[in-house]
TIVO-304162 format. One record per residue: y, z, x of N, C-alpha, C in turn. Coordinates in steps of 0.001 Angstrom, whole numbers, plus 500000, padded with zeros to 6 digits. Atoms other than C-alpha are relative to their C-alpha. Layout:
! residues N
YZXYZXYZX...
***
This chain:
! residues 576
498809500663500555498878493271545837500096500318498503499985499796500902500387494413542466500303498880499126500351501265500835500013491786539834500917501172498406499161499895501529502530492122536381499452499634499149500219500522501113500962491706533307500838501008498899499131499460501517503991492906530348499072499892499153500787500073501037501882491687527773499135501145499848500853499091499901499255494117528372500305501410500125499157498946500049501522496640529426500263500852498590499235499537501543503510496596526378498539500680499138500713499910501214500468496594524165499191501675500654500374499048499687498717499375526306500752501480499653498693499024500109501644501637526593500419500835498950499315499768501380503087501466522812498891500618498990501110499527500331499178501943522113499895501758499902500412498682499774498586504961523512500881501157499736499126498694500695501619507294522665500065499587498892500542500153501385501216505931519469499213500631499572501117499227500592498046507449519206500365501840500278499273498201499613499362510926520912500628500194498746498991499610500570501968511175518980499942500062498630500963500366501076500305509823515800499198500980499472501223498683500163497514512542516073500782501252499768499468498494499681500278515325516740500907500121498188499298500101500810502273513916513704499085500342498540500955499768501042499051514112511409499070501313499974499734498573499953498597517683512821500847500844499359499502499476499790501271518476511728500990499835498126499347500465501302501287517201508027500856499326500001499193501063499353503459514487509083499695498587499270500580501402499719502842510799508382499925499255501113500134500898498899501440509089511275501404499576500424499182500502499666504029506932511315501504500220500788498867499505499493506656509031512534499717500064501166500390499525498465504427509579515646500241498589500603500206501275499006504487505784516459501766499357500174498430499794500299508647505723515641499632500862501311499402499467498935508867508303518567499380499572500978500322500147498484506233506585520761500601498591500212499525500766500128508558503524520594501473500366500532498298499672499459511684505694521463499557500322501527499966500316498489509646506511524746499891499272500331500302500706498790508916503801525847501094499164499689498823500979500237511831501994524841501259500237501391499081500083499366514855501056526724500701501635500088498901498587499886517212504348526085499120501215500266500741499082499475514488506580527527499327500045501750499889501123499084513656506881531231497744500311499987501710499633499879509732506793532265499577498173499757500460501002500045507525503865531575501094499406498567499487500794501274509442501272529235499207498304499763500391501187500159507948498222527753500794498534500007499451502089500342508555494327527222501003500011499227499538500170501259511434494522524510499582498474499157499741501263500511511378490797524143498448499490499476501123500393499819507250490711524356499993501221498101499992499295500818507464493799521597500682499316498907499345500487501656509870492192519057498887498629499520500700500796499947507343489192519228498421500571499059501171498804500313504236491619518508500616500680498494499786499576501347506190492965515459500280499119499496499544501004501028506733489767514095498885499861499361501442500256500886503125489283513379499699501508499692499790499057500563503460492884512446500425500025498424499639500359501430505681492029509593498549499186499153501173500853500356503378489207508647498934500928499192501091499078500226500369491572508421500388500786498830499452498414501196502633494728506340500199499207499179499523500332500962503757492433504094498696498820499255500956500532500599500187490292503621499562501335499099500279498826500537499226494019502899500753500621498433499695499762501056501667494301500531499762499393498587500278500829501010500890491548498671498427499968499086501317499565500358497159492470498285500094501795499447499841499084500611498178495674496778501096499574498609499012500336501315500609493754494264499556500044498776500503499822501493499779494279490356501200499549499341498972500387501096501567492429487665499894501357498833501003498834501425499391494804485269500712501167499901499056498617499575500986497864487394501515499646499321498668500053500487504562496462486669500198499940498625499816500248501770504271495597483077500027501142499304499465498948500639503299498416482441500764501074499540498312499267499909506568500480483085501135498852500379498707500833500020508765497453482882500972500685499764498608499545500950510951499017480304500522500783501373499071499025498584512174501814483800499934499643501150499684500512498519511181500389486829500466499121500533499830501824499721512289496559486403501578500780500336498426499521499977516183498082485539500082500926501027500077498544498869515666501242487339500229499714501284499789500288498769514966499842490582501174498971500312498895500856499667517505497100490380501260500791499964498976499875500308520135499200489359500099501056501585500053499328499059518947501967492227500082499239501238500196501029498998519073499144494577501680499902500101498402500175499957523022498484493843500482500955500116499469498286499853523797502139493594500207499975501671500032499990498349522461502156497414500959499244500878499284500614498686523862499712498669501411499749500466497967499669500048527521500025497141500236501294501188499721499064499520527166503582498812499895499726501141500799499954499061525626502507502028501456498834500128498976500843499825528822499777501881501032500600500512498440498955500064531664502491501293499796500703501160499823499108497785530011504460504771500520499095500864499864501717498969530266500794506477501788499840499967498556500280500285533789500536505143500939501191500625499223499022499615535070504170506217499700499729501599500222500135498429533459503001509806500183499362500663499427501342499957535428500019509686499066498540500355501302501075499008532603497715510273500331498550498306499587501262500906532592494093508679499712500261498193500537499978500835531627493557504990498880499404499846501524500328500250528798491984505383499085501027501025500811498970499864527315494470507755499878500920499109500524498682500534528002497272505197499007499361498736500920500516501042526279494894502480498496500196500903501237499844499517522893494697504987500005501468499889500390498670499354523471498518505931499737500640498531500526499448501468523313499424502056498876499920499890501687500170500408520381496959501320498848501238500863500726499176499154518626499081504078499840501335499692500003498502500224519464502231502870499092499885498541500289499705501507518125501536499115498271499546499489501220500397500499514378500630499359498812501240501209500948498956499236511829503440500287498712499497500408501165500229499204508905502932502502498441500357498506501308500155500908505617501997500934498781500678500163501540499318499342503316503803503096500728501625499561499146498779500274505420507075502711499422500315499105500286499667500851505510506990499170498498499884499045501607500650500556501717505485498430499564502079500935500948498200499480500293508965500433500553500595499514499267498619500802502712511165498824499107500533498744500264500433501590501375509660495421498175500383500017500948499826499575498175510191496779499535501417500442500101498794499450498091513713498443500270501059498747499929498786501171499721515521495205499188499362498442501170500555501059496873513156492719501135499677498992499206500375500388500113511372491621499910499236498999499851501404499777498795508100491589499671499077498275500319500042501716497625508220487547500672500378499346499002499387501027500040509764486171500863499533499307498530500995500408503352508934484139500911499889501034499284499918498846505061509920487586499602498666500794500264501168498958502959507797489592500147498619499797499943501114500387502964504615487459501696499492500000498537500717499729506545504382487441500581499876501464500102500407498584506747505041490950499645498866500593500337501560499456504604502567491593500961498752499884499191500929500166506304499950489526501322500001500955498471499882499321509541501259490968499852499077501443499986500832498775508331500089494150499283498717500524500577501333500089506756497178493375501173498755499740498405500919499822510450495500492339500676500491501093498811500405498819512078496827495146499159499115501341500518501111498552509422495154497593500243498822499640500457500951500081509510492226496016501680499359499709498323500475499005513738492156496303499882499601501063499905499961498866513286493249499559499587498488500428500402501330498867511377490217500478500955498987499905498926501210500025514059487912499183501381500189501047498748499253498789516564490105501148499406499696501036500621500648498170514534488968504296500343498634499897500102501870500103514465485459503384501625499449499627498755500508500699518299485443502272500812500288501403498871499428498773519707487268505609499980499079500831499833501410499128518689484530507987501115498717499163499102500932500036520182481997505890501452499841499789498484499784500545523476484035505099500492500197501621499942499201498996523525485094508473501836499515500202498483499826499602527275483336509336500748500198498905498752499371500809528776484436506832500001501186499484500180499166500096527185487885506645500805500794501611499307499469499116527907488293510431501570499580500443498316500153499963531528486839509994500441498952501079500294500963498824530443484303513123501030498455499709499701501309500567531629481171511289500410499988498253499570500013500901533835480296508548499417498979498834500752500189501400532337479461505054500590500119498815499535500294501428533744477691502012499419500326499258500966499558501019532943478857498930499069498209499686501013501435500243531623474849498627498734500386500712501068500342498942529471475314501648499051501314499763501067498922500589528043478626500341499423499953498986500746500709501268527334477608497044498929499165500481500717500944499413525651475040498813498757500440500983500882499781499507523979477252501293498819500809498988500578499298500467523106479218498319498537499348499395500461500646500972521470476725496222498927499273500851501324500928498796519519475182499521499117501148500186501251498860499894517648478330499871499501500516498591500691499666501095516962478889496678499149499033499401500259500700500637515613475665495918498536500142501108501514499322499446513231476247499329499093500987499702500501498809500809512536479509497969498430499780498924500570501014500950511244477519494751498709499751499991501510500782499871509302475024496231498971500285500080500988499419499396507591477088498691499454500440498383500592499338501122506508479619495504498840498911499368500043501466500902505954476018493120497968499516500749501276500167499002503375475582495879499006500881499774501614499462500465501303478521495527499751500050499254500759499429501370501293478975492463498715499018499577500379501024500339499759475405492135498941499806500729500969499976499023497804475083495095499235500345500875500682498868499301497475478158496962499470500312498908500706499904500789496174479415493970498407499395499931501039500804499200493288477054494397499432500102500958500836500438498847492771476385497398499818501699500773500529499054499004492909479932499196498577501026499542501492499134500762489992481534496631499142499278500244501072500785499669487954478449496948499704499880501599500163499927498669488254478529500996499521501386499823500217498807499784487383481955501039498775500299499269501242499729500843484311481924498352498984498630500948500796500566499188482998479014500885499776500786501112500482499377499619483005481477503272499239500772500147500421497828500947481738484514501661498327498842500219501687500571500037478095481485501158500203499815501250500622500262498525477842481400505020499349501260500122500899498916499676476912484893504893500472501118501183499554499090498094478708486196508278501482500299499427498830499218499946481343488924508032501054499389500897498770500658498874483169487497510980500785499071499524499240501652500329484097484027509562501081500595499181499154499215500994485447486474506260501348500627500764499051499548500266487216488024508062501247499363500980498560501390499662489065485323510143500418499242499485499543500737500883489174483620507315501183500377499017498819499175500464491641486135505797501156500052500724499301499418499067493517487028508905501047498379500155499548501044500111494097483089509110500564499274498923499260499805500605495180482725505895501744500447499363499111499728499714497383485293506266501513499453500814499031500467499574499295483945508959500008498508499893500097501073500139498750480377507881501061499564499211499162500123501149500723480508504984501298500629500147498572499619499416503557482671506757500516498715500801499650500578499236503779480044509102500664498561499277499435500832501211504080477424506058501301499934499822498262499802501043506656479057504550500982500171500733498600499902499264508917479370507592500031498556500712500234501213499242507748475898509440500773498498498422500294500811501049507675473261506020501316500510499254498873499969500844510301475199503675501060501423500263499342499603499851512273477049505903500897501531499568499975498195500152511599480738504521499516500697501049500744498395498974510458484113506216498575499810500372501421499841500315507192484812507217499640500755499241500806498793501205507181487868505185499772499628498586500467500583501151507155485696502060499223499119499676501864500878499899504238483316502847498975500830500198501162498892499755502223486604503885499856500368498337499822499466500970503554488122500912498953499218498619500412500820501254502118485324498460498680499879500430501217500394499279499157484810500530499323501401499389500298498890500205498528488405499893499524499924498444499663499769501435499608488389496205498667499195499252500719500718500490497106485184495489498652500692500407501503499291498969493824487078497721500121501349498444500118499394500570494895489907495181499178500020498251501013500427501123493885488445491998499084499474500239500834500300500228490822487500492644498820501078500280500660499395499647487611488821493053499970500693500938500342499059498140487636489483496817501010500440500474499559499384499542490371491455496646500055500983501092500302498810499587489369494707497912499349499574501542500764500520498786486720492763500403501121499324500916499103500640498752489650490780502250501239500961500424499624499204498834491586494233502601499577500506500687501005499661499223488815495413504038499627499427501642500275500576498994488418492889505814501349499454501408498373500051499340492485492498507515500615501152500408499853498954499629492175496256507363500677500685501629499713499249498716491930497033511254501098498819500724499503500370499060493559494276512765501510500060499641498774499429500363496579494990510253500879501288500148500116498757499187496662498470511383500414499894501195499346500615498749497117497065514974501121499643500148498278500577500461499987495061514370501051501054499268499222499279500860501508497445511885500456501316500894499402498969499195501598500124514231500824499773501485498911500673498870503160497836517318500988499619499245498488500485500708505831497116514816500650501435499893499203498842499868507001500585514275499886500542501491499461499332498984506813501457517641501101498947500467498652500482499926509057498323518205501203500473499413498662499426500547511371499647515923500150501164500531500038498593499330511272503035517574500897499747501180499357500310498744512201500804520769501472499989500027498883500421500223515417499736519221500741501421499778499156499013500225516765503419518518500340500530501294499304499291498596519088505265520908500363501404499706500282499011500347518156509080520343501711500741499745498535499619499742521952509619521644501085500349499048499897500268501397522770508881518121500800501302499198500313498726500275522217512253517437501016501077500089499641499390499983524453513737519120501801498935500478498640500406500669527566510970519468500755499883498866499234500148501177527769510424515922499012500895498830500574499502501241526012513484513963500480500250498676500065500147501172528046513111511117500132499096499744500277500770500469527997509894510816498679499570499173501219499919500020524252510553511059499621500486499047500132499257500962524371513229508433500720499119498438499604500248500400526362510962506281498568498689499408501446501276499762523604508194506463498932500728499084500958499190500680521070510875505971500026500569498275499297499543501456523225512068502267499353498434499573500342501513500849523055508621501057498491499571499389501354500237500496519350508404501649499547501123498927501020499257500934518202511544500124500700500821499127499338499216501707520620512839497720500802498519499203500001501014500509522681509777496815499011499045499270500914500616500902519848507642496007498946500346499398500591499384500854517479509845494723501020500875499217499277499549500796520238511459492511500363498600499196500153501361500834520617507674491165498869499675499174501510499822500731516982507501490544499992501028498942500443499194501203516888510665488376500840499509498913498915500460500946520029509532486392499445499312499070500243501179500265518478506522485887498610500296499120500628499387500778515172507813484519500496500741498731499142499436501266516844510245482323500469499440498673499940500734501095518318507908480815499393499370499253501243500795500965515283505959479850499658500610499038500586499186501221514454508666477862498627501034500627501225499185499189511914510661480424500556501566500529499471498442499572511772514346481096500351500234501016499979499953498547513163515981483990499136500315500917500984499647499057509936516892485588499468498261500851500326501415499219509313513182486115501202499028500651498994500772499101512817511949487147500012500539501114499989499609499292512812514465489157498893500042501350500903500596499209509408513493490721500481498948500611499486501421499589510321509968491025501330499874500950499548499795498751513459511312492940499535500156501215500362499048499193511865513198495077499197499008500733501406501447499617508810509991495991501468499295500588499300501293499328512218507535496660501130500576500898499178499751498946513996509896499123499931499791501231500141500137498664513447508835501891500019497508500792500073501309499407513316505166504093498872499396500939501433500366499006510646502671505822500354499072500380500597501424499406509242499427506603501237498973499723498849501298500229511550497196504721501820500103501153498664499632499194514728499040506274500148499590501413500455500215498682512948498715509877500275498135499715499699501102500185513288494933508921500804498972500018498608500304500213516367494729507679501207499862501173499315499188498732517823496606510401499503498759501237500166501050499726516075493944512556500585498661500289499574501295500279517221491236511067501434499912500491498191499877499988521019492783511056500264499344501706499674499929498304520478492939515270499672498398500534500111501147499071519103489761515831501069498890499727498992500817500444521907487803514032501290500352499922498464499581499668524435489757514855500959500740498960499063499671500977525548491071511451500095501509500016499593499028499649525150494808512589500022500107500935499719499386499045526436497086514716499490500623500963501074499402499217524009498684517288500496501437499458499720498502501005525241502105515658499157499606499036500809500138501567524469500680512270498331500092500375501604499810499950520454500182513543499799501401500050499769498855499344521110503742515171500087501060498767499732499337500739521894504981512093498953500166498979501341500093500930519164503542509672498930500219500697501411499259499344516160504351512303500460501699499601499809498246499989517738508218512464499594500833498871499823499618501465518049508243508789498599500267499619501036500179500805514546507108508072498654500719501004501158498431499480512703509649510768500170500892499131499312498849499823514630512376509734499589500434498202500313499803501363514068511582505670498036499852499953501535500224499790510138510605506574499461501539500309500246498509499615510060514236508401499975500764498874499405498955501240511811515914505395498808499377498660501180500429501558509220514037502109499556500772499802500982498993500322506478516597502687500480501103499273500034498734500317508389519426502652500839499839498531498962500668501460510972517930499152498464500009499017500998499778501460507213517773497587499234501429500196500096498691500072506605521395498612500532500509499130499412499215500610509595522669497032499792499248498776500286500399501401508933520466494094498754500343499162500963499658500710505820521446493412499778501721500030499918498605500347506762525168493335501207499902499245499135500178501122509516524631491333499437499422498913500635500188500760507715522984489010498561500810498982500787498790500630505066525743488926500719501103499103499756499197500706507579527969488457500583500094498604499301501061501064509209525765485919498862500783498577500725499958501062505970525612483826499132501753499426500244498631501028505222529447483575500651500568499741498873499643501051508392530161482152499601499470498658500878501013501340506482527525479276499371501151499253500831499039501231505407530149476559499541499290498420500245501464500902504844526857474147498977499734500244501227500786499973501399525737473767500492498245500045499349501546499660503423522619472999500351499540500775499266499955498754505451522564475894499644499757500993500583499823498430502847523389478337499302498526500102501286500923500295500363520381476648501442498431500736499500500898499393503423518080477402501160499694501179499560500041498584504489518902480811498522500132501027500801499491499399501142518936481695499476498807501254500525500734498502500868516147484389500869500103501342499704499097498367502836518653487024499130499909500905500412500462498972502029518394490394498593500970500056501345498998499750498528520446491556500837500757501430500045499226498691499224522931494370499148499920501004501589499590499476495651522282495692499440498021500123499595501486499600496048518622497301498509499780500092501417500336499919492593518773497988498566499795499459500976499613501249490686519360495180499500498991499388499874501105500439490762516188493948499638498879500468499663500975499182490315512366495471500873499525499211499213500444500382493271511001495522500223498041499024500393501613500231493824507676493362500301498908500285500039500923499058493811504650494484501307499054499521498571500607500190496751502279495228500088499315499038500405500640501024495187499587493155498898499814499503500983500458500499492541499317491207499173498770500233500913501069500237489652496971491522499934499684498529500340499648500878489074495245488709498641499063499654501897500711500833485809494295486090500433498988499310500177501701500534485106490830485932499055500202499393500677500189500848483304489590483329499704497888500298500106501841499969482560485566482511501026499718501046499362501158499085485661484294484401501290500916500640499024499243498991488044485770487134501307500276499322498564499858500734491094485067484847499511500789498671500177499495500993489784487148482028499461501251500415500332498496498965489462490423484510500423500982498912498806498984500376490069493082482532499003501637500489500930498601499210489175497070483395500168500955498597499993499317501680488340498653479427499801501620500360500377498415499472488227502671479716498823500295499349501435499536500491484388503793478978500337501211500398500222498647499839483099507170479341497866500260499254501343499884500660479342508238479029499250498963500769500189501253499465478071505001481169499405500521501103500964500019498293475705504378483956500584498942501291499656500887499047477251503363487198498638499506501033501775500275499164474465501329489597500959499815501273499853500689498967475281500674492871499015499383501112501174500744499718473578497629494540499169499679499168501070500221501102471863495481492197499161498677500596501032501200499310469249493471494509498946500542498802500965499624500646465749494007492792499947500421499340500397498920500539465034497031492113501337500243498922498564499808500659468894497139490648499591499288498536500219500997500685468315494134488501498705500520499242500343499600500558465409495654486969500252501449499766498917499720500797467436498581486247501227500359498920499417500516501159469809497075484349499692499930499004500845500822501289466735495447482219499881501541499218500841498854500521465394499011481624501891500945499085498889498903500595469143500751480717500827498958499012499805500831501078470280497468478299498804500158498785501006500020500985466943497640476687500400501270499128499284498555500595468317501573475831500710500132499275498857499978501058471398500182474420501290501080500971498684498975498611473274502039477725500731498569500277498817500737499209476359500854479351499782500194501175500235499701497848476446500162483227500908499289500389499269500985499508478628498971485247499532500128501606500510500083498479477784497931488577500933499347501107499280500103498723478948497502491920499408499469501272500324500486499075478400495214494591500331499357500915499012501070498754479306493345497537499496499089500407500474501287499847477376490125496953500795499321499571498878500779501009479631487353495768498709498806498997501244501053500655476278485119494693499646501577499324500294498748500575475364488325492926500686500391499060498667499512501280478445489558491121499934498452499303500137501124500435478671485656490322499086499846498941501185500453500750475297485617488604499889501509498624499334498887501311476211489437486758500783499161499023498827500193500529479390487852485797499431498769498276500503501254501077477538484463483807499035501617498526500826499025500963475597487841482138500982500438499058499017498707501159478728489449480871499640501781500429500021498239499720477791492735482868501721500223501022498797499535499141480733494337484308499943500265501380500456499151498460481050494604487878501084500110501044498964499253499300483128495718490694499514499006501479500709501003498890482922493006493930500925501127500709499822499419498395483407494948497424498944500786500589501006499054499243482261497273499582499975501710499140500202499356500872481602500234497368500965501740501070498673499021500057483837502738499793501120499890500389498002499896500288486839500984499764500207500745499272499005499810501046489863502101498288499885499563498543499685500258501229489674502719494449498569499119499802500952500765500856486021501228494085499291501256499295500934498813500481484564504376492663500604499997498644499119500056500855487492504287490299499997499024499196499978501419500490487410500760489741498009500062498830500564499561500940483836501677487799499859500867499356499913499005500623485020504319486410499331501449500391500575498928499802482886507124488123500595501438499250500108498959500415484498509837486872500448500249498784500180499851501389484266508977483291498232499773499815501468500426500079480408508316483958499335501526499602500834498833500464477598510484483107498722499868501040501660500102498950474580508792485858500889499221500975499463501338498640475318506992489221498638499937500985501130500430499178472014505077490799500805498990501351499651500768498902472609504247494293498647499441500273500921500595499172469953501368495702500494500285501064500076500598498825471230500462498562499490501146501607500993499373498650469330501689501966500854500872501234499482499435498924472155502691504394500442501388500301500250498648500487471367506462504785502007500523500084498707499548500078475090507428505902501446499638499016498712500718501060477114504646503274499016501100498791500400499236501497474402506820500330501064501247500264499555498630500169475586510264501568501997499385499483498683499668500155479426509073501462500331499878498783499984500413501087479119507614498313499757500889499190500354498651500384477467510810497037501237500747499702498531499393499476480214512527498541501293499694499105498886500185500348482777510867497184500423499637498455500248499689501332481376510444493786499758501452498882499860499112500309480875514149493236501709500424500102498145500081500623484771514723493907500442499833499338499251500549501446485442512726491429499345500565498982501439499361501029482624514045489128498894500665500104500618498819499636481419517084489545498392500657499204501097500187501119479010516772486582499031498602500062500226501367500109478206513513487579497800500355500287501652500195499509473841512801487624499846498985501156500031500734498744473213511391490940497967499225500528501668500746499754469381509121491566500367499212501381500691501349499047468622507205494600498891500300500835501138499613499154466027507057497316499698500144501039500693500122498492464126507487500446499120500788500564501328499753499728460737507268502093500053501787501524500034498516499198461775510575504233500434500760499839499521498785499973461951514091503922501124500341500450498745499613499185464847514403506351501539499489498960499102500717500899466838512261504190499981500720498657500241499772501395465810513289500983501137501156499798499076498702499681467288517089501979501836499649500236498651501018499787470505515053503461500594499694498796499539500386500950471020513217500276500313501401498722499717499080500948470543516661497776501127500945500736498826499258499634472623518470499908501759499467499846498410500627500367475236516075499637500223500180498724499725500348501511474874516133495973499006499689499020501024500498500818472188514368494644498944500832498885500836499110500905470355515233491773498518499463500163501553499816499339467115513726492476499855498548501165500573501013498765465527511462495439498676499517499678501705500119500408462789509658494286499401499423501672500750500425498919460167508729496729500244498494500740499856501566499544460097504826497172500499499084499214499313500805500413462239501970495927499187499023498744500772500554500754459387500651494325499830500495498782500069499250501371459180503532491492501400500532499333498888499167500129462716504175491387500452499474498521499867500646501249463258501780488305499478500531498943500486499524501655460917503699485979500658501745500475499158498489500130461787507023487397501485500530500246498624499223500233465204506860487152500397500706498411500202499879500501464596507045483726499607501213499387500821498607500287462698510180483408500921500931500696499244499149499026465277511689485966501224500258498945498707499650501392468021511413483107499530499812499013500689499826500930465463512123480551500235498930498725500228500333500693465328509228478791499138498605500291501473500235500561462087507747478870499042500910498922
***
């Protein structure tokens, strides 16, 4: 007897050509993501073969959202924004209205309401985060004057976007034209969501603040990874559930803050670490939901509508973007970067688009149009930073200016690989007290990693020297007891994202690894020579097999046993 389980289905199903398609897409210099977008169009309704749950799938991407947008919030930096206020605060706002006027005037020639072409704009004018974070990443962006404004750039439009989630539900009848709306009663609806808006916020700042670092540093003293990391995951959706249950917002803006507050603190890095895989899960059943919702047909009933869609995204609003730079006063090698990073569409749009269908304020075209748009510009990124980064080559050896060359000189690399790419956000070095984080630029400095014992004496032996160290660990009673020292240190797991960076490795001159786990030394090795190719490398172990292992990876010497490693690290960077 055959027995129905959808649930399982769905999740099996959307799984597995996900991963096909996923693998073929990252074959193929691709971003993943495009592979889980088409394994969402098979199995979706407008395809024939196995099709999933729709109703079980839109469900599954809700805690999808949730997740992308806790994610986003644990990548949030005030630090990042400030620092290119002056172009990305205006910049993006103004590239945001540009879009969406344009993305209005298609809506308007296609006779569709005015408030659909207002959603179908917003949708068109905020570029995917995962997109442009690997881009920024693959051509060693992510430091640059390019990348920092990038960043910022897309650090105000996520953090629109989320209000644009949280504003469409409550505009919804009078976006989808459903029900008639006084300007009294809109004023009114306006001023009721903004005041929830508020509260909710009013709240964390006050009490999430508080309370989710102190729940989470009671965890961290039990000692067990597991609790950490349900203690995050629950968080996460704890505080989505808040903010849509209690004050009648989104979930993506209780994730969002939930995120944002986990970010400043110490255990940043450790609680993406730790939300890592199961956010991954979710995140990729959400784009194949959205995948579900497209109707390939698209393609070929309305290809210039399609092509019209497609203009908007990648010449319209990246031709806004450069303008807009320009004007700040920035050369064209970097507006023209920063075009080139915001051509294209993602996550938020998938959202939007969403939102438009479930409330009725777009058109099943209009979704049809923004999924098409944002394969088709996702496909096209790679190759827009191909031709940019040969244009740019060829750009700069026309440069017969020593001057010229010295200040165009953070052009793209041809040689993606050469490099590790940098990291989204920085970890940063605590000192005495979490709110007085700051990350100072050294150079010349001894990085330690792992400071149990043998670490801790160490330290004694490279202070007594009058050396700098900064260390790295993933104790929180540990970094805690550094921190009362005033040594600098770096809390996580030492190969996340950006912890190598986060102590500076490749302004260092020594890097002592303690810790015992033969395959976390070699990666660390590994991934510390990349960065620093000059770098002096010490750690240990009681076997030959290893020893060879570790120099081959890199290492400059292997001392014997943990027990002598403290005086002979010393003698290993000649100064004893």
């Amino acid at each position: 007897m055959h027995h129905s389980f959808p649930l399982v289905e769905t999740i099996v199903g959307g799984l597995f050509f996900a991963f096909v398609l996923g693998y073929i897409a990252h074959k193929l210099r691709m971003p993943p993501l495009v592979g889980y977008l088409l394994a969402g169009i098979i199995v979706g309704p407008y395809t024939k073969g196995f099709t999933a749950d729709m109703h079980l799938s839109q469900q599954l991407a809700e805690l999808g959202v949730i997740l992308l947008m806790f994610g986003v919030g644990l990548h949030f930096s005030i630090r990042d924004l400030l620092a290119v206020k002056r172009v990305a605060i205006p910049g993006a706002l103004i590239q945001i209205i540009l879009a969406t006027l344009l993305g209005w005037l298609l809506a308007y020639l296609a006779s569709w309401t005015t408030g659909a072409g207002i959603v179908f704009g917003l949708a068109l004018s905020c570029a995917s985060t995962v997109v442009l974070i690997a881009a920024l990443q693959r051509w060693h962006l992510g430091d640059s004057t390019q990348g920092r404004i990038a960043t910022g750039w897309l650090i105000v439009e996520d953090i629109a976007m989320v209000f644009v989630l949280v504003m469409i539900p409550a505009l919804a009848p009078v976006l989808s034209g459903e029900g008639a709306v006084s300007s009294a009663n809109l004023l009114y609806l306006l001023g009721k969501t903004g005041v929830q808006i508020i509260a909710f916020i009013l709240v964390m700042l006050f009490l999430g603040r508080r309370i989710i670092p102190w729940s989470l540093q009671r965890v961290v003293s039990t000692g067990s990874p597991e609790l950490f990391r349900l203690a995050v995951i629950a968080i996460a959706l704890g505080c989505a559930i808040l903010a849509n249950y209690f004050f009648g917002v989104s979930f993506a803006l209780g994730a969002f803050f939930a995120g944002a507050i986990i970010s400043e603190t110490s255990m940043n890095h450790t609680a993406e670490e730790a939300s890592g895989g199961l956010r991954d899960f979710f995140t990729v059943l959400f784009f194949v939901s959205v995948g579900m919702l497209f109707d390939p047909s698209i393609i070929v009933r309305n290809p210039l509508l399609l092509l019209a869609t497609l203009l908007v995204v990648v010449i319209g609003k990246s031709a806004g973007a450069f303008l807009i730079v320009r004007v700040f006063g920035y050369p064209p090698q970097t507006a023209l970067t920063i075009a080139v990073a915001l051509a294209q569409i993602g996550e938020f749009s998938f959202m939007i688009a969403s939102l438009g269908a479930v409330y009725n304020i777009l058109p099943q075209l209009a979704s049809d149009l923004i999924l098409g748009s944002a394969l088709i510009s996702i496909i096209c990124n790679p190759f827009l930073f191909v031709w940019l980064n040969h244009y740019l080559e060829k750009q700069s050896q026309q440069k017969t200016s020593a001057t010229t060359i010295v200040s165009e000189n953070n052009r793209l690399s041809d040689k993606p690989h050469a490099k590790v790419a940098a990291p989204i956000k920085p970890v940063s070095i605590y000192f005495v007290d979490e709110d007085m984080a700051i990350a100072p630029e050294v150079s010349d400095h001894t990085v330690l990693v792992g400071a149990g014992p043998v670490g801790q004496e160490i330290i004694r032996h490279l202070h007594a020297r009058n050396e700098t160290v900064y260390v790295q660990e993933n104790r929180l009673e540990v970094v805690t007891e550094l921190r009362a020292r005033q040594i600098p240190v770096a809390y996580g797991h030492a190969l996340s994202d950006g912890m190598l960076d986060a102590v500076f490795v490749a302004q260092a001159k020594n890097l002592i690894i303690t810790i015992q786990n033969k395959t976390e030394v070699i990666s660390i090795i590994k991934a510390a020579i990349a960065l620093n190719p000059q770098l002096h490398i010490v750690t240990f172990s009681r076997y030959e097999q290893d020893k060879q292992l570790f120099i081959q990876a890199g290492a400059t010497k292997v001392v014997d046993s943990q027990l002598v490693l403290a005086n002979e690290i010393m003698q290993a960077f000649g100064q004893v």
